[in-house]
C-alpha positions, 0 to 999 in steps of 0.5 A: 978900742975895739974887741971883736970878740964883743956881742950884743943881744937885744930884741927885734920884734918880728914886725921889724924883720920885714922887708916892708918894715924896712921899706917904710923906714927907708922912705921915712929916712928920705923924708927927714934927710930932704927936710934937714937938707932944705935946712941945711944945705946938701953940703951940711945935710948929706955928709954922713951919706957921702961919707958912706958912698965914698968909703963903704960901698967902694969897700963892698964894690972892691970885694970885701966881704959882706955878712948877710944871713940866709934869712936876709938873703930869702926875704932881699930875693923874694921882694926882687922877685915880687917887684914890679918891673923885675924880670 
């Protein structure tokens, strides 16, 4: 069941709002994901991605609404403007 009414509070300390912090767990991610999958198997170890690429991201590309806040979109802008190799 869901209720979209629902809300949830917790905290998030500041050094966890950063884009590094979030580049650091992305890479984190690829690190246990190559892991499991030499395990595993890709079919076995990506299926959660798969899963996301095939159903979340055709919703996005299709148009559906995506919520982001004004602090989120100054921070992913500010590290595309700081990036090596963007114009």
């Amino acid at each position: 069941m869901m209720d979209h009414r629902a809300k949830i509070w917790h905290f998030v300390s500041d050094k966890r709002c950063t884009f590094s912090y979030f580049l650091s767990r992305c890479y984190a991610e690829g690190i246990s994901k190559a892991q499991v999958t030499a395990n595993v198997g890709s079919g076995d170890g990506l299926s959660a991605e798969r899963v996301y690429a095939t159903r979340t991201l055709r919703l996005v590309s299709s148009g559906a609404s995506v919520t982001c806040s004004a602090a989120d979109r100054q921070a992913l802008a500010g590290q595309a403007r700081s990036s090596p190799g963007s114009a």
